[in-house]
N, C-alpha and C positions, 0 to 999 in steps of 0.2 A: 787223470788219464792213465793208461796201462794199453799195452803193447797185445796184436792181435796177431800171433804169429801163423795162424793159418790161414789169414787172408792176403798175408806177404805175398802171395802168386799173383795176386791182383792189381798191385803197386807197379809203377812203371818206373825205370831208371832206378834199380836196387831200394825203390822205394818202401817203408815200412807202414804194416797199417795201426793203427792207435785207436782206440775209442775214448773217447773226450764227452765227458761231464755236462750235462746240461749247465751247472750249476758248479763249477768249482769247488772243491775241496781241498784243504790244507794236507789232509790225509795223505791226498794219491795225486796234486796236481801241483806245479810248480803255477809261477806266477805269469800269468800273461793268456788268451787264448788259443785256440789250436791254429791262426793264422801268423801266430809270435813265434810259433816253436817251426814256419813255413808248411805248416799243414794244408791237404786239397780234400774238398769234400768229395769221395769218389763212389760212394754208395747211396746217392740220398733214393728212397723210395723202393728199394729194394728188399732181398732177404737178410739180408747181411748185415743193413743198415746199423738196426740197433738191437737184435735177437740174437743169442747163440755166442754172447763174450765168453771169455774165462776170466773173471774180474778178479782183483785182488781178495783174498782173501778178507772176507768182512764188508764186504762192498754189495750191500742187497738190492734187486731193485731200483739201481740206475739208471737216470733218463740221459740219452744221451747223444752222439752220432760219432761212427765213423769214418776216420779219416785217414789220408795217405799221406805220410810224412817221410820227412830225410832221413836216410840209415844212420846218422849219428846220433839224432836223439835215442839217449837211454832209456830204456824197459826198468817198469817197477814191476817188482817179484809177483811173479803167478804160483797160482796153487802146485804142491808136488805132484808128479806124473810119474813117479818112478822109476825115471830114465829113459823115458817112452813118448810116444803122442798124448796130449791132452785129448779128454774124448770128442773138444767142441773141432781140433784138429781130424779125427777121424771123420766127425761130420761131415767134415767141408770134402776130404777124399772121398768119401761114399757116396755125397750129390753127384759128383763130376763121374765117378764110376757110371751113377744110372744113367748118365745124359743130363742132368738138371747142371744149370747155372745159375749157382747162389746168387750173381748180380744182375737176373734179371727178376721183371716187378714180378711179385704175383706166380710163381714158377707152379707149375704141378706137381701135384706129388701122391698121383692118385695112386691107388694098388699097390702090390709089391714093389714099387720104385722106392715109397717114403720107407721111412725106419719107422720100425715099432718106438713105444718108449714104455720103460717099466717092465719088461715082459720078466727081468732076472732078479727083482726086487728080492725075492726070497734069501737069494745065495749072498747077496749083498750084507746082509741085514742080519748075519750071523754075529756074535756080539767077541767071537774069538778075534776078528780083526782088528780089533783095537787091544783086547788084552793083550796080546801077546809083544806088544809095541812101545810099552810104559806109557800110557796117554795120562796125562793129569785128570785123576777124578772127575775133574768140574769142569773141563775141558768139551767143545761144541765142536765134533766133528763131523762134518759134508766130504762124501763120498761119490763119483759119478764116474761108471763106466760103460766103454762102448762095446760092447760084445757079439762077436761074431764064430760063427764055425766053434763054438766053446770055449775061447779064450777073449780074452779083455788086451783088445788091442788099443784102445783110448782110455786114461786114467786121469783123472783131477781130483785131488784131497785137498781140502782146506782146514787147521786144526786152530781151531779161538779159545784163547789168547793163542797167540804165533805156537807154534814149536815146529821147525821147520825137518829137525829130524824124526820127529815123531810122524808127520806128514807121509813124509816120502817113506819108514817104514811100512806104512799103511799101504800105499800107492805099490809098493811092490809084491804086498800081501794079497792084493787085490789081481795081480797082475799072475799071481800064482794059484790063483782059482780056477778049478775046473768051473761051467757055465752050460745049461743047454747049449746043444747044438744044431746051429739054423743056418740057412744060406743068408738070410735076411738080418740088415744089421739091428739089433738093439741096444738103447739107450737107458740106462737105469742110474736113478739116483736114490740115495737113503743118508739118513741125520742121525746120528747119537748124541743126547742129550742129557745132561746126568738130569735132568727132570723126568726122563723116560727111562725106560726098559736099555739095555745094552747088549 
């Protein structure tokens, strides 16, 4: 499980919200279900449910659900943000800006209300952001920003195997990029792979 801190506004009684594993993992889950740790299902069937986490770094592809738990359970480590909002956090502000309610089913998101995704893929994708950062050669770096008005106001870097300072070098290199400039927010992700181009 790992901690979903931009749906914390959704949590009642300073409640936290968590997304929990179909399936347990020794990796990112202690022992017992999300009703051990006094977890409420508060998103079932919604937007929020199981789209749009910021998972632990290394965490692909997770089947899982949503839930609102007691503020004393501890958060396992999210990806670097570079001292800033993760992007899936600008998300959740930019829904509630157009009028959408990520907790309800099925929400609209016709026309300029939704966000683009991918529109900045270009500016991303320059292979200076990792140089300049010491990243290990072999090292799998996922990069996702929310960009608005030309600056990257939501940042998430994940670097495999761990390097937490290389990470968040990144996240703030990223955060120091000029980006088209739109009123519309956009969401953009890009990988360096030492199998690929950099």
């Amino acid at each position: 499980m790992w901690a979903r801190p931009e749906l914390d506004r959704y949590c009642d009684d300073g409640g936290r919200a968590y997304f929990v594993r179909s399936v347990p993992s020794a990796t990112y889950d202690g022992s017992g279900g999300p009703s051990g740790f006094g977890c409420e299902a508060r998103f079932t069937g919604t937007l929020v449910e199981v789209g749009g986490a910021d998972p632990p770094c290394g965490a692909v592809d997770v089947v899982g659900q949503t839930f609102c738990c007691p503020p004393s359970l501890l958060a396992p480590s999210a990806p670097a943000s570079g001292n800033g909002p993760t992007c899936r956090q600008i998300l959740y502000d930019y829904l509630e800006e157009q009028g959408v309610d990520p907790r309800v089913k099925n929400p609209e998101l016709a026309g300029a209300k939704g966000p683009s995704f991918d529109a900045s893929t270009s500016v991303l994708a320059r292979g200076n952001l990792i140089d300049q950062c010491d990243v290990d050669p072999h090292a799998v770096v996922e990069v996702c920003a929310a960009v608005r008005n030309g600056a990257a106001q939501g940042v998430s870097v994940c670097v495999q195997p761990s390097d937490a300072g290389a990470a968040q070098c990144i996240a703030r290199a990223v955060r120091a990029l000029g980006f088209p400039k739109r009123e519309r927010m956009d969401f953009t992700e890009t990988a360096f792979d030492p199998r690929g181009k950099r």
